[in-house]
C-alpha positions as CSV (number, residue, x, y, z in Angstrom):
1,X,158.8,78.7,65.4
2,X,162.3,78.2,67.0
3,X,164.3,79.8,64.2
4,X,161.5,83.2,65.3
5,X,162.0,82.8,68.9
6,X,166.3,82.9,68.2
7,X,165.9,85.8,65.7
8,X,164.0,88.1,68.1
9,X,166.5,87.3,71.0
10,X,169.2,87.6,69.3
11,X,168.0,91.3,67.7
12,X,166.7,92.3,71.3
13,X,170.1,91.6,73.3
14,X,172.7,93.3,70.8
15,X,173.2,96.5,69.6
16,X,173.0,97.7,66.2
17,X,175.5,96.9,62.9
18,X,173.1,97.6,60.2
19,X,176.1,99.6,58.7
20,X,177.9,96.1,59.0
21,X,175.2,94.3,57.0
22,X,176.1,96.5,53.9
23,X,179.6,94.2,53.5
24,X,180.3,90.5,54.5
25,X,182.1,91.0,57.9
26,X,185.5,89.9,58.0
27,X,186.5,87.7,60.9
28,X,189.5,86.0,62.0
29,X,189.2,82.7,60.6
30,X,192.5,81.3,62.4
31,X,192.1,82.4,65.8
32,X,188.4,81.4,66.0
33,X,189.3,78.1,64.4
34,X,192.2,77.4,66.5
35,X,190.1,78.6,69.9
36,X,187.1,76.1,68.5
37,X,189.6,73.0,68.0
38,X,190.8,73.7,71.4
39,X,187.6,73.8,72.9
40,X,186.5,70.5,71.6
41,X,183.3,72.5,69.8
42,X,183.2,69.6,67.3
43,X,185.1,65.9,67.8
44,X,187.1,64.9,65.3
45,X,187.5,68.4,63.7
46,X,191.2,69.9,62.7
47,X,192.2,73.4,62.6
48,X,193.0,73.1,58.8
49,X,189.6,71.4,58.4
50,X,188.1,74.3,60.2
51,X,190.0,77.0,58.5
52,X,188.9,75.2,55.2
53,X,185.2,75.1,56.2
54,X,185.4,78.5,57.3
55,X,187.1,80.0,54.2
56,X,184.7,78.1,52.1
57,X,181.6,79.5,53.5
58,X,183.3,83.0,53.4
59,X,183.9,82.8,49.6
60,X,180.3,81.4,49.0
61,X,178.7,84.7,51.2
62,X,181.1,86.6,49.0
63,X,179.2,85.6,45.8
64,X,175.6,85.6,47.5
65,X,175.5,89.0,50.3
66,X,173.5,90.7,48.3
67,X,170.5,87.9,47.6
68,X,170.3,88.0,51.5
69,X,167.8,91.0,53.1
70,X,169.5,93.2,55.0
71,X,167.9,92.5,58.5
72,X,168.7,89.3,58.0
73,X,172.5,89.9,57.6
74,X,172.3,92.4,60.8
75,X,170.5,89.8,62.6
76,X,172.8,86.3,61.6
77,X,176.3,88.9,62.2
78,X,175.0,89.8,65.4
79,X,173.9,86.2,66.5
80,X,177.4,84.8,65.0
81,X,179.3,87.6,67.4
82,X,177.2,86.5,70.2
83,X,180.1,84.2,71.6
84,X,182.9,86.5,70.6
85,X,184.2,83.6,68.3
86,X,182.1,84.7,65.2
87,X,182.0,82.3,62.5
88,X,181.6,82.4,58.6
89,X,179.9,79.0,58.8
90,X,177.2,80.0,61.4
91,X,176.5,83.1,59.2
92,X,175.6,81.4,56.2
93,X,173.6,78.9,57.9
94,X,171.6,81.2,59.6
95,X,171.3,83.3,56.4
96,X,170.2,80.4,54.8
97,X,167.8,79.3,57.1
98,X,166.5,82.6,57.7
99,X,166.0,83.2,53.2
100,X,163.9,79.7,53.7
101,X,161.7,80.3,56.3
102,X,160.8,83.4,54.4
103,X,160.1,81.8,51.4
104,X,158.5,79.3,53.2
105,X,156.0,82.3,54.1
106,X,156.3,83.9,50.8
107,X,158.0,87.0,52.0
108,X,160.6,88.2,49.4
109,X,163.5,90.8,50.3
C-alpha cells in the first residue's frame, strides 16, 4: 500500500522521461557520493564505499534494464531525481520493489 501511495506521487509531481526509461540513466556517481558522505545520509559510510555501492548497482541495472517495465523505470528515475542527488542504488531498489509487488499481484510487464 505504501510502495502505491509513493509511485503515484512521485509520477504526479514530475514531468515526463519515458524517453529516459529506454537506457539506464547515467548519473554522477562521485559528486552525489561525495555530497551524501558530507551530508551524513548514512553513518559510518565512505565515499569509496559509496562510489563502490553505487557502481555496483549501476553494473547490475546494466545486465537487468530490460526485465524491468518501462513505467516502472520512468517512475523509479524520476523518484531517484527527486532530490537532485539521483542514485543508482535507490533505482534498483525501487525497481526491485516495484517488479515484486507486481508479481505479488500477478501482473507481468
Amino acid at each position: 500500500m505504501r510502495l502505491s501511495v509513493f509511485i503515484a506521487t512521485v509520477a504526479a509531481l514530475m514531468p515526463s522521461v519515458s524517453r529516459a526509461a529506454d537506457v539506464v540513466p547515467k548519473f554522477n556517481i562521485a559528486a552525489n557520493c561525495k555530497a551524501e558522505v558530507t551530508g551524513g545520509s548514512v553513518a559510518g559510510e565512505t565515499l569509496e564505499s559509496c562510489i563502490s555501492a553505487e557502481q555496483q548497482a549501476k553494473d547490475q541495472l546494466a545486465h537487468q534494464w530490460e526485465r524491468f517495465a518501462k513505467a516502472d523505470k520512468t517512475m523509479c528515475i524520476r523518484g531517484t531525481n527527486s532530490d537532485g542527488t539521483p542514485s543508482y542504488v535507490e533505482l534498483q531498489t525501487c525497481l526491485e520493489m516495484s517488479a515484486d509487488a507486481k508479481a505479488r499481484l500477478g501482473d507481468r510487464k
